[in-house]
Backbone bond lengths (Angstrom), bond angles and torsions (degrees), N, CA, C in turn:
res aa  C-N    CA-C-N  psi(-1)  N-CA   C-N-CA  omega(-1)  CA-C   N-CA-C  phi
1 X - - - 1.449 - - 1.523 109.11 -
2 X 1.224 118.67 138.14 1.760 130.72 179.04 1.258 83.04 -71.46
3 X 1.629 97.88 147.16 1.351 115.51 160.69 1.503 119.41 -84.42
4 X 1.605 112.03 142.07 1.487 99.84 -176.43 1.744 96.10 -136.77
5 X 1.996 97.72 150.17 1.195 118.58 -160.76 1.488 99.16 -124.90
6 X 1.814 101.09 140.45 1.844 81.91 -173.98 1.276 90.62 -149.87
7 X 1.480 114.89 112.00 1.416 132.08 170.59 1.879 119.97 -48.56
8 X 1.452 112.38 124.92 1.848 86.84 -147.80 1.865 93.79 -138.68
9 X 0.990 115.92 175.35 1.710 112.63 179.77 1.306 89.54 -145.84
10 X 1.811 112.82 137.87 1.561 106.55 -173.96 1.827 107.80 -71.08
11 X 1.407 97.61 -32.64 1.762 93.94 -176.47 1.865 114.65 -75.60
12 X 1.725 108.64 34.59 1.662 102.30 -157.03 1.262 69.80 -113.38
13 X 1.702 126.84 126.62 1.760 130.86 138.44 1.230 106.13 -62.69
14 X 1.469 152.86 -59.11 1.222 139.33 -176.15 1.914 109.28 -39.44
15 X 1.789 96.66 -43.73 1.815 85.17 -168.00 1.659 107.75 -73.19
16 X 1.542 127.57 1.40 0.913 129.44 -150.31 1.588 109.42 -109.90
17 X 1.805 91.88 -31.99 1.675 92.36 155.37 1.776 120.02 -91.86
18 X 1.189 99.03 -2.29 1.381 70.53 163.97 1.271 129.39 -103.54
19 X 1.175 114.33 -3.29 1.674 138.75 154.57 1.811 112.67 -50.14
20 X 1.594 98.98 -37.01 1.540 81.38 174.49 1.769 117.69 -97.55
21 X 1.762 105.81 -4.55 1.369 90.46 174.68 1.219 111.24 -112.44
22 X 1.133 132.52 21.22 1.661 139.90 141.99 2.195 95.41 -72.24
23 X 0.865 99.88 -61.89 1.899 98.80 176.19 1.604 119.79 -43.65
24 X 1.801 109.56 -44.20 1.482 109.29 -173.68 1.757 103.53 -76.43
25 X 1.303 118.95 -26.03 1.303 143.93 161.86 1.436 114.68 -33.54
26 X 1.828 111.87 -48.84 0.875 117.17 -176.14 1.853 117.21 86.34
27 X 1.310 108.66 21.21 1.543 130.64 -163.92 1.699 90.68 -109.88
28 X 1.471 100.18 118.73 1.408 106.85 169.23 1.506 111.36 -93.68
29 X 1.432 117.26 154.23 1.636 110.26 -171.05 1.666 114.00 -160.71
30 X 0.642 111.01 132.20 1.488 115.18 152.33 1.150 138.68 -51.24
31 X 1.860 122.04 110.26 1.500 116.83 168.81 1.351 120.48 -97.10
32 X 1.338 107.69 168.01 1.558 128.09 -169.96 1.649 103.69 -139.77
33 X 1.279 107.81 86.75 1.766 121.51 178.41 1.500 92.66 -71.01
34 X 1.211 95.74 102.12 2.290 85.95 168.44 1.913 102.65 -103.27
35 X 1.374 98.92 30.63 1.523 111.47 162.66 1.686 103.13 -77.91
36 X 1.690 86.81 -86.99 1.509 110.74 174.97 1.529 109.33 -34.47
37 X 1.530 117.46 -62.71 1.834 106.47 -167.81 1.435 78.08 -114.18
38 X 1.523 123.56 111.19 1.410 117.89 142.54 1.516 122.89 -78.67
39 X 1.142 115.26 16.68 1.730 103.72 153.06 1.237 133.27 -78.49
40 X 1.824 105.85 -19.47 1.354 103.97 167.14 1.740 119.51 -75.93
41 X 1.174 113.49 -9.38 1.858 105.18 179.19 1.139 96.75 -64.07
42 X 1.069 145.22 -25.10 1.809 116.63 177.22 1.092 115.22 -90.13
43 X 1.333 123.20 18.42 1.562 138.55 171.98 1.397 107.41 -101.67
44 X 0.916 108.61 -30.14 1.376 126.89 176.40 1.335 106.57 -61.68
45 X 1.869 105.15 -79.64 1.216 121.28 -171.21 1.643 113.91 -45.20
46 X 1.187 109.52 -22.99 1.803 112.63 -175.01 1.717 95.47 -85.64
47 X 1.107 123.15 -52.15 1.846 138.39 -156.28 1.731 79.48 -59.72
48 X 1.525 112.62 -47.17 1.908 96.08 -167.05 1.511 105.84 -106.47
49 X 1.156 110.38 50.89 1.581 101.78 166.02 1.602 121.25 57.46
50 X 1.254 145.48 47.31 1.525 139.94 -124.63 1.168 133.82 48.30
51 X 1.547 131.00 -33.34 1.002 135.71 173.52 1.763 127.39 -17.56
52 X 1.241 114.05 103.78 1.489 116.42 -176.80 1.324 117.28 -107.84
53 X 1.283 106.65 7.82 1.940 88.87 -172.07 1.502 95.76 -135.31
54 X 1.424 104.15 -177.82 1.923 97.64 -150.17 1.925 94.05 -141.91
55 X 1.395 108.92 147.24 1.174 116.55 -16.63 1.606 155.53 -41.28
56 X 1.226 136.58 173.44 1.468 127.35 154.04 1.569 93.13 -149.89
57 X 1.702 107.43 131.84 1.758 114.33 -147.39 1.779 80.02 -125.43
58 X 1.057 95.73 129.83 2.204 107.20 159.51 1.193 95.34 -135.21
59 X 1.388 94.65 136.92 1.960 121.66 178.18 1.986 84.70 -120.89
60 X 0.966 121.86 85.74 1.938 129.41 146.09 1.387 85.93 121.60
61 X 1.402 94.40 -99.23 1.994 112.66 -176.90 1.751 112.72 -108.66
62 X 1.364 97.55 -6.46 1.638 113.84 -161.69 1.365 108.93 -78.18
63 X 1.127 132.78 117.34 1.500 142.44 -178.59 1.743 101.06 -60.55
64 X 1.022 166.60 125.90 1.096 150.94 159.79 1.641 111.07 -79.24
65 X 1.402 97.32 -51.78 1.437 113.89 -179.54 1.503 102.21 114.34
66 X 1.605 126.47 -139.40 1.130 117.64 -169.92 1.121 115.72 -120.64
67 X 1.652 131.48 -174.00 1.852 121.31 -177.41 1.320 107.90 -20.62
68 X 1.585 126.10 -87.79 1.176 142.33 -136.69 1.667 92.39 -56.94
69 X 1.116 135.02 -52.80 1.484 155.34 147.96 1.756 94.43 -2.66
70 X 1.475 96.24 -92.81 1.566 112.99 -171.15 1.634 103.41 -41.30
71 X 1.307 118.48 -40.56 1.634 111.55 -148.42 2.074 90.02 -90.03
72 X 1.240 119.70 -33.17 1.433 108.96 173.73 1.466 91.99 -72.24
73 X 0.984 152.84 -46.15 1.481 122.05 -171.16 1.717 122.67 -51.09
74 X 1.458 90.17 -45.70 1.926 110.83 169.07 1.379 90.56 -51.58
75 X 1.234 135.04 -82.02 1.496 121.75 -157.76 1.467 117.58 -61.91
76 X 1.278 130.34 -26.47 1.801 139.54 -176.15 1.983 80.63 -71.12
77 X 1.349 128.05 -46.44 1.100 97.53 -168.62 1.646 106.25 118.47
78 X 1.078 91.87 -11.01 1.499 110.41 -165.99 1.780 109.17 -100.80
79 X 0.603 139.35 -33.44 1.968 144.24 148.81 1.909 108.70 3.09
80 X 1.476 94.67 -76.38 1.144 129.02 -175.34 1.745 103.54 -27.36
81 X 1.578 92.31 -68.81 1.841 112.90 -144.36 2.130 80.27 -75.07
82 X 1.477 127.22 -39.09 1.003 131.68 -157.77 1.728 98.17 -81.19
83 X 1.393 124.23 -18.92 1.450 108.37 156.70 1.286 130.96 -98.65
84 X 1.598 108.66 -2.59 1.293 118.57 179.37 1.950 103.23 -82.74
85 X 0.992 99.25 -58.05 1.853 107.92 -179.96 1.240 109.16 -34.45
């Protein structure tokens, strides 16, 4: 399984569901609070192409983008094959 990293803010409900359906998934992952260390948001902001708001989800090298992002992949069916590859 690719490892996946997901840039997150504790007061974000979007980063919070997608924390639980990467979890019901059974997908272990890495967070990045750019609350706690805001030096990493401009690590962020470069890793997603402009991207400023959080979540921002990578499964290997693959930008996913954010919840709404992650959760149409779960429904296309497509989630799966993109953490297995």
């Amino acid at each position: 399984m690719k490892s996946v990293e997901i840039y997150t803010s504790p007061l974000c409900g979007f980063c919070h569901a997608a924390k639980r359906l990467l979890t019901a998934k059974g997908v272990t992952f890495s967070e990045v609070d750019v609350l706690s260390q805001p030096d990493r948001k401009s690590e962020m902001i470069q890793r997603a192409n402009g991207g400023r708001t959080v979540p921002q989800i990578f499964i290997g090298d693959t930008h996913v983008g954010g919840y709404d992002d992650l959760n149409a992949l779960e429904r296309a069916g497509k989630l799966d094959s993109l953490l297995a590859a």
